[in-house]
C-alpha positions as CSV (number, residue, x, y, z in Angstrom):
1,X,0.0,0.0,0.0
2,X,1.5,3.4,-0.6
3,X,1.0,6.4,1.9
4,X,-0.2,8.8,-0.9
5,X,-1.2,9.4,-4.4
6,X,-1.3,12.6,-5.7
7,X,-3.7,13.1,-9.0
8,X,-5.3,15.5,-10.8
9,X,-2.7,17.8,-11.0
10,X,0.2,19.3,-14.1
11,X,3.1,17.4,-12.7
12,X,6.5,18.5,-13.9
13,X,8.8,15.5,-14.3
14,X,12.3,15.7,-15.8
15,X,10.5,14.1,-18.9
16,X,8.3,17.5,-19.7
17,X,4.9,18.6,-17.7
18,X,1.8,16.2,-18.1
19,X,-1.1,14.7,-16.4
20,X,0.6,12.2,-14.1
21,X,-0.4,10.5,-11.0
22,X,2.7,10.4,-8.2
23,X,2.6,7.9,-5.6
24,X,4.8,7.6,-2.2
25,X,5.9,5.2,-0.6
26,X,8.1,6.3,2.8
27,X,10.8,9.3,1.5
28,X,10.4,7.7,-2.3
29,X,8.2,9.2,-5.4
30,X,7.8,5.1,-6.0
31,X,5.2,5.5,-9.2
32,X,4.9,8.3,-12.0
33,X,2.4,6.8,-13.8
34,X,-0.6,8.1,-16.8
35,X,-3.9,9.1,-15.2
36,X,-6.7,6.2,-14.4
37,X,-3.6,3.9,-15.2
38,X,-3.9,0.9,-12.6
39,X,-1.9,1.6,-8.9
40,X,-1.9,0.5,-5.5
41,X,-4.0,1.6,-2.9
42,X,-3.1,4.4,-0.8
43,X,-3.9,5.7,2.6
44,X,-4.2,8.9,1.2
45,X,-5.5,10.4,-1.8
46,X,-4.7,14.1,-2.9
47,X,-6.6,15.8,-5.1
48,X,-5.0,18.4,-6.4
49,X,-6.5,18.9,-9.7
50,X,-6.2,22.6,-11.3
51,X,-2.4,22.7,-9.7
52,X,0.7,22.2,-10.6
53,X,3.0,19.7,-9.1
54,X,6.9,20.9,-9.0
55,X,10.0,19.2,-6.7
56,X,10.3,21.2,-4.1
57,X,12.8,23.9,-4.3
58,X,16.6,23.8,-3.9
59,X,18.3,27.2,-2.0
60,X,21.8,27.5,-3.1
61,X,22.7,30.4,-1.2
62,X,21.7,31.5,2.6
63,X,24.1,32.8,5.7
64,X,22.1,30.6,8.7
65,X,24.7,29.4,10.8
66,X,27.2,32.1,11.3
67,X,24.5,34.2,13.1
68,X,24.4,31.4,16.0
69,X,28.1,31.1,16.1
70,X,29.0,31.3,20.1
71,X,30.2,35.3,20.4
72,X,28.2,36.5,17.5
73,X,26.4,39.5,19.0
74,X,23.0,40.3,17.7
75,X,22.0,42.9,15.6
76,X,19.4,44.7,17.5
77,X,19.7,43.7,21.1
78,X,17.2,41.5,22.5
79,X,16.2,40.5,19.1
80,X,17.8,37.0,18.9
81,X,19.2,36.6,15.5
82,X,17.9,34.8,12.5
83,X,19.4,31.0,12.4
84,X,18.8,27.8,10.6
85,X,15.3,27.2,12.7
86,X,14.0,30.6,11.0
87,X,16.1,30.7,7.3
88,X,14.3,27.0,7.0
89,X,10.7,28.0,8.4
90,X,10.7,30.7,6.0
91,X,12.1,28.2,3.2
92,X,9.3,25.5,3.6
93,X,6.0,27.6,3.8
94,X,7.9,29.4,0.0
95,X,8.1,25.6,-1.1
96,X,11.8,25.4,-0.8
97,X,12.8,22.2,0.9
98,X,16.3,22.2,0.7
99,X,19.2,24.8,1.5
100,X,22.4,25.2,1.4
101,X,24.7,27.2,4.1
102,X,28.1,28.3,4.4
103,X,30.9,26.9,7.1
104,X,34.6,28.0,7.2
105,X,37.4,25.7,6.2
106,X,39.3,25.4,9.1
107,X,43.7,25.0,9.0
108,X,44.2,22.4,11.4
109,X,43.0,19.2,12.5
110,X,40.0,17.1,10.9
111,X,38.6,19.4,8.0
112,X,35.6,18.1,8.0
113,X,34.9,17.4,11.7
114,X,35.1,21.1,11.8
115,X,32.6,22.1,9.1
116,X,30.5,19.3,10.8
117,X,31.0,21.6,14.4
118,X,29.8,24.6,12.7
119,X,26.9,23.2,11.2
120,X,25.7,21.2,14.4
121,X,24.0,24.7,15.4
122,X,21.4,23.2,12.6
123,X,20.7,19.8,14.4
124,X,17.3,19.7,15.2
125,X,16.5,23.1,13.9
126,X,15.3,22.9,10.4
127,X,12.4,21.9,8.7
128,X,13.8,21.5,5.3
129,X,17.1,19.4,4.5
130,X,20.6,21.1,4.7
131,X,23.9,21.3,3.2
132,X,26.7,23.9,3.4
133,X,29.7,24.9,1.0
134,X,32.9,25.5,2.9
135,X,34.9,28.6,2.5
136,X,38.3,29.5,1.8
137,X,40.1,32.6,2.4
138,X,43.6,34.3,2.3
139,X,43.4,33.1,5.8
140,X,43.9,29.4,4.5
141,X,47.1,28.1,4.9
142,X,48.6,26.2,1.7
143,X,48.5,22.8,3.7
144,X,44.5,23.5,4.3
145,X,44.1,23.9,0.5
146,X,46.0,20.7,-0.6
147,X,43.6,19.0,1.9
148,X,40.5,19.9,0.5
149,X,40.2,16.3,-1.1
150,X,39.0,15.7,2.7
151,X,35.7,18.3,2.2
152,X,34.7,15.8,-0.9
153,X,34.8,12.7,0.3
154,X,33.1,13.7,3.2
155,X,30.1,15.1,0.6
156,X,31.0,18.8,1.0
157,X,32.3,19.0,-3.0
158,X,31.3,22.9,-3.2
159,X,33.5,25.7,-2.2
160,X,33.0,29.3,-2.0
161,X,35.5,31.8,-2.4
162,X,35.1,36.0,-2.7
163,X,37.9,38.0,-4.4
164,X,36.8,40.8,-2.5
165,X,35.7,41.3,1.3
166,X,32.6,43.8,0.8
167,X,33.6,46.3,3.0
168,X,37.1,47.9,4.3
169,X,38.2,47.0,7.6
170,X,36.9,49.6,9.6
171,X,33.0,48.3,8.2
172,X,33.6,44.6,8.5
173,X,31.2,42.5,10.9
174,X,33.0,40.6,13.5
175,X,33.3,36.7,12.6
176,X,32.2,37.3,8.9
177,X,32.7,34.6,6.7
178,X,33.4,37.5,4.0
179,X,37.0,37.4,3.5
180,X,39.1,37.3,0.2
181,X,41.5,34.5,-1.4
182,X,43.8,36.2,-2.8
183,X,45.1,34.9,-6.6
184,X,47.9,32.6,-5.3
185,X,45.7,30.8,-3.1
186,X,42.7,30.9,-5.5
187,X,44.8,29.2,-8.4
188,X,46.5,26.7,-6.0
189,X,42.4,26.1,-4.5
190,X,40.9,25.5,-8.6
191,X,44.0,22.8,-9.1
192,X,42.9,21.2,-5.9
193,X,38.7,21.7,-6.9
194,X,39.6,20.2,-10.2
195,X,41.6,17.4,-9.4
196,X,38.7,16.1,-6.9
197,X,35.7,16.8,-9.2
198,X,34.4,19.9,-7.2
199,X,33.1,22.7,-7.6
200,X,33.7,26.4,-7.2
201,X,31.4,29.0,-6.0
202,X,32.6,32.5,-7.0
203,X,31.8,35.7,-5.0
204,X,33.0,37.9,-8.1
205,X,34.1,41.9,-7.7
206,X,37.6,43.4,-8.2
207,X,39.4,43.9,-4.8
208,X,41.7,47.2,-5.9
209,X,38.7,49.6,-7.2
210,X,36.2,48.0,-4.6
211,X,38.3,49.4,-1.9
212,X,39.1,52.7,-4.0
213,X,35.7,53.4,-4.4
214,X,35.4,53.4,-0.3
215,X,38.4,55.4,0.3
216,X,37.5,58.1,-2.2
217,X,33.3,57.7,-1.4
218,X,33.0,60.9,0.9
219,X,35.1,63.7,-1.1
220,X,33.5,62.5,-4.5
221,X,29.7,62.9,-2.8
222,X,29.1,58.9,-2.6
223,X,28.9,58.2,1.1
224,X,24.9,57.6,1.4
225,X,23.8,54.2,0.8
226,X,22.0,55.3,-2.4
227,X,25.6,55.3,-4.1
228,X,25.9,51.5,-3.3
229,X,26.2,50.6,-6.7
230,X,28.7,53.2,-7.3
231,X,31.0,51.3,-5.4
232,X,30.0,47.9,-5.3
233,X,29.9,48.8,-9.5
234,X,29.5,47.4,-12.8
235,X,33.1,47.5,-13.7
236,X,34.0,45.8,-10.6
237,X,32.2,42.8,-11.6
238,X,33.3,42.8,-14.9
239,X,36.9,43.1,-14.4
240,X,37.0,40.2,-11.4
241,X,34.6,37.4,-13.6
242,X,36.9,37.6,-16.2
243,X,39.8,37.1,-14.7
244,X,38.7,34.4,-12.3
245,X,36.8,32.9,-15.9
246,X,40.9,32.7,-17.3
247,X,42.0,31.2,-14.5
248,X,39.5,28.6,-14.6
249,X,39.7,27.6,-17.8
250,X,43.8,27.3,-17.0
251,X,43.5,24.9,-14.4
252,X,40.0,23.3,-15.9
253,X,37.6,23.6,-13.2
254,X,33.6,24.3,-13.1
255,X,32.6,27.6,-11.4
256,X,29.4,29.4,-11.2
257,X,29.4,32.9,-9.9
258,X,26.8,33.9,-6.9
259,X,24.5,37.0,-7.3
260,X,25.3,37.9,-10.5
261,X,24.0,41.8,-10.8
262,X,25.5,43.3,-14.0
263,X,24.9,42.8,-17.7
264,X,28.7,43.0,-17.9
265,X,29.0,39.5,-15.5
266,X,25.9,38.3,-17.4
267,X,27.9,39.0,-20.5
268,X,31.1,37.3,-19.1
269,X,29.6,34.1,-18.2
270,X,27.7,33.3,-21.5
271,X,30.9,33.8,-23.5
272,X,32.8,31.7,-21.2
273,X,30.0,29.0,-21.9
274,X,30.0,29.5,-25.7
275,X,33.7,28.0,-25.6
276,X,32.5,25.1,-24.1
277,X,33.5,26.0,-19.8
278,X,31.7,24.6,-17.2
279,X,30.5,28.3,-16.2
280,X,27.1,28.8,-14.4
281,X,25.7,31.8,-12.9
282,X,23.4,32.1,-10.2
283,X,21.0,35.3,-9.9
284,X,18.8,36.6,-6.6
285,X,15.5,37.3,-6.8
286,X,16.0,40.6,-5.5
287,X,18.0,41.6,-8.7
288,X,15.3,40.4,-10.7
289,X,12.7,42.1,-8.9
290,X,14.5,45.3,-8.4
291,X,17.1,47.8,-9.6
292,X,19.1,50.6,-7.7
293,X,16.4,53.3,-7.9
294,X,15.1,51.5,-5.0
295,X,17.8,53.1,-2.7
296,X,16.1,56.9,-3.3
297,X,13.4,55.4,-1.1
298,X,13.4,56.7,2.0
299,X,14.4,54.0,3.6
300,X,15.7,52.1,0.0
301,X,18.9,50.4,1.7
302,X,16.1,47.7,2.6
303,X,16.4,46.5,-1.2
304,X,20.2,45.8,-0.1
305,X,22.6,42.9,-0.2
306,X,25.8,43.0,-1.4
307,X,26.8,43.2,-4.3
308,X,24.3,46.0,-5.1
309,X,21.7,46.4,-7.3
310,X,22.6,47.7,-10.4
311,X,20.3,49.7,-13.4
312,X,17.1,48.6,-14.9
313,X,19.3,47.8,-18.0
314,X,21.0,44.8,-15.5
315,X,17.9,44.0,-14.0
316,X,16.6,43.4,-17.7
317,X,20.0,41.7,-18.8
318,X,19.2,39.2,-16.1
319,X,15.8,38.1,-16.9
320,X,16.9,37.6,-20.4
321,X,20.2,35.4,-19.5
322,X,17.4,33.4,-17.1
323,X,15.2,33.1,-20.0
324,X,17.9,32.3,-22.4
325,X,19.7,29.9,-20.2
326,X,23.2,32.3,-20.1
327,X,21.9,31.6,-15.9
328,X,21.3,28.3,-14.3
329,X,19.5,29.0,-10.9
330,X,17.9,31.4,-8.7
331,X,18.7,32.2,-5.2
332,X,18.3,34.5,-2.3
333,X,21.9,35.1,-0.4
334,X,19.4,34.9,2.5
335,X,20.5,36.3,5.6
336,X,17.9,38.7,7.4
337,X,17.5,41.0,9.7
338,X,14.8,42.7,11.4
339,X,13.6,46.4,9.7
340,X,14.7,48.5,12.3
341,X,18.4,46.9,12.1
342,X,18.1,46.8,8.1
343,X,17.7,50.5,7.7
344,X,20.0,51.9,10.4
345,X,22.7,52.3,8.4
346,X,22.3,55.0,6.5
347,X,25.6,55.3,4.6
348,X,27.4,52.8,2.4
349,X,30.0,51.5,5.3
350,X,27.1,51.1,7.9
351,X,24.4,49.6,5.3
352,X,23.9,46.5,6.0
353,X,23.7,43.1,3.7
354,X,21.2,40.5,4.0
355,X,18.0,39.8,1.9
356,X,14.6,38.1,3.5
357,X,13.6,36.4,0.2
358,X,13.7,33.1,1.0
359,X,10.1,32.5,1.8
360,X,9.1,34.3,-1.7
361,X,11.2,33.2,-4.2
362,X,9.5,30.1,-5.3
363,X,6.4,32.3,-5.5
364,X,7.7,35.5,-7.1
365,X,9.4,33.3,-9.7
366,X,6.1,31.4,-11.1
367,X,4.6,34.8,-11.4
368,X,7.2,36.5,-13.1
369,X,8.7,34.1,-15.0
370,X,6.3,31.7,-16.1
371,X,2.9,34.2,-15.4
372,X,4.3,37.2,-17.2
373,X,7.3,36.5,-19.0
374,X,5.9,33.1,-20.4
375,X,8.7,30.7,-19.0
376,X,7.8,27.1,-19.4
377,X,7.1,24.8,-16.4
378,X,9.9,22.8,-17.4
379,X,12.6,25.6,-17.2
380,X,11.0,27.0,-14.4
381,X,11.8,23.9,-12.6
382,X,15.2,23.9,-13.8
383,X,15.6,27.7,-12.4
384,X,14.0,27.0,-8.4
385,X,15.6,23.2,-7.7
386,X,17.1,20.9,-10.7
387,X,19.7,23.0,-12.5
388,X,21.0,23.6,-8.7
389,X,20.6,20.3,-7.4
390,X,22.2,19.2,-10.9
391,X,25.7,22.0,-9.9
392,X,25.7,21.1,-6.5
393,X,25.4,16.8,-6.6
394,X,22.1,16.4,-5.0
395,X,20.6,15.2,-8.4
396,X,18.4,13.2,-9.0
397,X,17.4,12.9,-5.3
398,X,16.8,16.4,-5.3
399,X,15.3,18.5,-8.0
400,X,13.3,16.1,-9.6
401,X,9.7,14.2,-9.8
402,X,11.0,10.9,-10.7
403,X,10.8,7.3,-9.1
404,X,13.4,6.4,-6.8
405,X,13.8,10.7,-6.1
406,X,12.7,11.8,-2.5
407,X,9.6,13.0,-2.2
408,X,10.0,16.8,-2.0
409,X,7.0,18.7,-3.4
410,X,5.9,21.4,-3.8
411,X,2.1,21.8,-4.9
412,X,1.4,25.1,-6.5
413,X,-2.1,26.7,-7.0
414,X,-2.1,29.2,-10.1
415,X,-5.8,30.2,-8.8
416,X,-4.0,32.4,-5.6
417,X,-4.2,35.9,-7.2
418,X,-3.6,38.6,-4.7
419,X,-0.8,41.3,-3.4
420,X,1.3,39.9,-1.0
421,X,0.9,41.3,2.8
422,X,3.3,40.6,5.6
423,X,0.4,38.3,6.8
424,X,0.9,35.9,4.2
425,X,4.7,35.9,5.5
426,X,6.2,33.9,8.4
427,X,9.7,36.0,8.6
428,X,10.2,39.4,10.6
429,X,8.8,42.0,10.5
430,X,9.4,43.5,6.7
431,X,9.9,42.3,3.1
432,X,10.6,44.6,0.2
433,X,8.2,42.2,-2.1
434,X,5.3,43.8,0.3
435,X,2.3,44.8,-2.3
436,X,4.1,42.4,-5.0
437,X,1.1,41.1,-7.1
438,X,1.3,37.6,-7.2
439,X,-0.3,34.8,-9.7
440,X,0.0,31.2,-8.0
441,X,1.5,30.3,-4.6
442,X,3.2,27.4,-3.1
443,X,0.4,26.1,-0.8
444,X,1.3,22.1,-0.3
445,X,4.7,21.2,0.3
446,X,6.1,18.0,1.8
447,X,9.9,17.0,2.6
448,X,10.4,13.2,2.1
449,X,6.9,12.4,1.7
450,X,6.1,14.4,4.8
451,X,3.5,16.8,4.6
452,X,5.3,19.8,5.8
453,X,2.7,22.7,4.6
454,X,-0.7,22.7,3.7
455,X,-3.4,24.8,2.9
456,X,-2.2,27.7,5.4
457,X,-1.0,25.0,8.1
458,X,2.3,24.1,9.6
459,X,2.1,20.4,10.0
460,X,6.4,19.5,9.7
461,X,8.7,20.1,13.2
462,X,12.3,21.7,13.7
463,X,13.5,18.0,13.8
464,X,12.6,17.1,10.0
465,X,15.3,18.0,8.3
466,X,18.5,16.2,7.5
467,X,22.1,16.8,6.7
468,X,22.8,15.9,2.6
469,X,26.2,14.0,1.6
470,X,26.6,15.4,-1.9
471,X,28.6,14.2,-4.8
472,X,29.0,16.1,-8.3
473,X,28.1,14.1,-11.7
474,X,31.6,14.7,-14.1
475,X,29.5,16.0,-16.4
476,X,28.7,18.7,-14.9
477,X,32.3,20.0,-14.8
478,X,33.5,19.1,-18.3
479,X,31.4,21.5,-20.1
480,X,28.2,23.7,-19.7
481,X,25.6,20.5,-19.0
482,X,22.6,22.7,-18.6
């Protein structure tokens, strides 16, 4: 007997979208099978005709763990910060059932046990599944690089890297993972990534004129955080993806660059792919959604994370290079903060990062790519949880309706038409997406054949979710796969 059928519905399968019946058995999609065709019983029977059946979503990107870190004080006292237990609430009522954090590499001792201390602050506290990329950084030492075989076999293949920190010294957060490679150590790090059949995350934005643009920010008129993008630029981005993109295809390793913002990045990566590199790019919501005349609001340094938003040419660049498949997958950098903290900073060394899109993206994404820009189901699947799942090694047990695939879903109903208030919401106590008119909403999700959401309910516990081993398909890193 299986525990549930699901009919009725469009279900989107790595085959194309279609009429299919999905039954689960346990954590398993065990049948994907025509309409009316003959199947087992079942102790449940959904009905979710009129919807649209999608896997449930993959998050690429979010900054969970380093809030909780012991010593980490909070950003508005007496507000605790936002950790795993809150980054993955807001994930799985969006339909996002999987995440991916960030740990630091650490120089001595057991590599991995150490990523694995980091992330223990998500034990117990998630309700969607969890991975994390480890980070590098000039403070690496040589020895800690030529070790990162270690990170893979123990199913942490992803790295991220920045070549810039965001901010000069006198801005930087205390115990921020943001903090540069320089090029010695990045070239030594891709020989290691390649040899081991990783992968590279890129945080991409030339060092020099990043920290120029800081210095020279109050005497040239820039110092309000509506200049963000002055300094955190175009050219910035341009100059650092190329030069990461030659190094890469030197020591013949896949990359895909985080948050990409400007046409000139956009531009970068699909030429790298036209000669046949394993480039992907990765794009926020938020840069989708807005563009830097958001920061003339009043209080516009809400619409902030770094890098900054650029021009509504950028903003356009991007949807087209999502469209066009120049981008692989969306994401959120998620890493929020309550309003009051988010728009304190009113100048572009106090402004501070973060985004609280996690809980929209699935959402905002069906209705602007596939409502208004005419996306196809298929792509938009590829775009919220396979083409990351695919980058990242958790494919085909992520990412995908298939037998054998757990059973993350994530139900949508195209019928939900309204703007969206912070009541519909679950995080905080602000979201820049408030008003957004919507066209279809998540409103069934399930993690392993758990019914996590449904119909405006909670039903799923901090304890659901479990730590993923990953392991990247070669394919992926021979050439652009997808």
């Amino acid at each position: 007997m299986l525990d549930m059928i699901i009919k009725g519905a469009q279900v989107v399968t790595p085959m194309g979208a279609g009429q299919w019946d999905v039954g689960i058995l346990g954590e398993k999609i065990v049948v994907v099978s025509v309409p009316d065709a003959p199947l087992p019983e079942a102790k449940r029977v959904l009905d979710a005709t009129g919807k649209i059946v999608v896997p449930g979503g993959i998050e690429p990107h979010i900054h969970a763990a380093s809030n909780v870190q012991p010593g980490m004080p909070e950003s508005v006292p007496g507000v605790p910060n936002a950790g795993p237990m809150e980054h993955s609430l807001g994930a799985i009522w969006g339909g996002t059932t999987t995440v991916v954090d960030f740990a630091p590499v650490p120089n001595e001792g057991d590599l991995a046990a150490g990523v694995h201390d980091y992330m223990a602050v998500w034990l117990g506290n998630s309700y969607t599944d969890y991975s994390t990329h480890c980070v590098y950084s000039s403070s690496n030492t040589p020895d800690a690089i030529s070790r990162y075989g270690e990170l893979v076999r123990a199913g942490f293949p992803s790295i991220k890297i920045f070549t810039t920190d965001t901010k000069p010294p006198e801005g930087r957060i205390p115990m921020s993972l943001v903090a540069k490679m320089d090029m010695g150590r990045l070239s030594d790090l891709m020989a290691e990534i390649a040899r081991h059949g990783g992968v590279l995350a890129v945080h991409g934005a030339d060092d020099e004129i990043t920290m120029y643009n800081y210095l020279t920010a109050k005497q040239r008129g820039r110092w309000d955080w509506h200049n963000a993008n002055l300094i955190h630029s175009n050219l910035v981005e341009d100059l650092a993806f190329h030069r990461v993109i030659r190094l890469a295809e030197r020591a013949g390793v896949g990359i895909y660059f985080v948050h990409v913002t400007a046409k000139e990045g956009l531009d970068a990566i699909a030429e790298a792919r036209s000669n046949g590199q394993p480039v992907y790019g990765e794009v926020l919501t938020l840069a989708l959604s807005f563009e830097r005349s958001r920061y003339d609001e009043d209080d516009g340094m809400k619409y902030h994370t770094f890098p900054s938003l650029k021009y509504e040419k950028d903003r356009l660049s991007l949807w087209k290079g999502l469209l066009h498949h120049d981008l692989t997958f969306t994401a959120t950098d998620s890493g929020f903060t309550t309003y009051l903290d988010k728009i304190a900073g009113r100048n572009i060394l106090d402004m501070r990062g973060g985004n609280i899109g996690i809980e929209i993206r699935m959402g905002v994404v069906y209705t602007d790519a596939v409502v208004k820009r005419g996306m196809s189901l298929e792509r938009y699947v590829d775009v919220t949880s396979a083409n990351a799942a695919k980058t990242l090694g958790l494919y085909p047990q992520k990412g995908a309706i298939a037998v054998n695939s757990d059973a993350d879903i994530a139900i949508i109903d195209p019928s939900v038409k309204k703007s969206l208030t912070m009541n519909d919401l679950h995080l905080r106590d602000y979201s820049p997406w408030e008003g957004w008119p919507v066209e279809g909403w998540p409103t069934t999700v399930m993690l392993r054949g758990k019914v996590m959401v449904e119909e405006g309910r909670l039903l799923g516990s901090p304890t659901d979710g479990r730590l993923l081993f990953r392991k990247i398909e070669p394919s992926v890193l021979q050439r652009p796969a997808f």
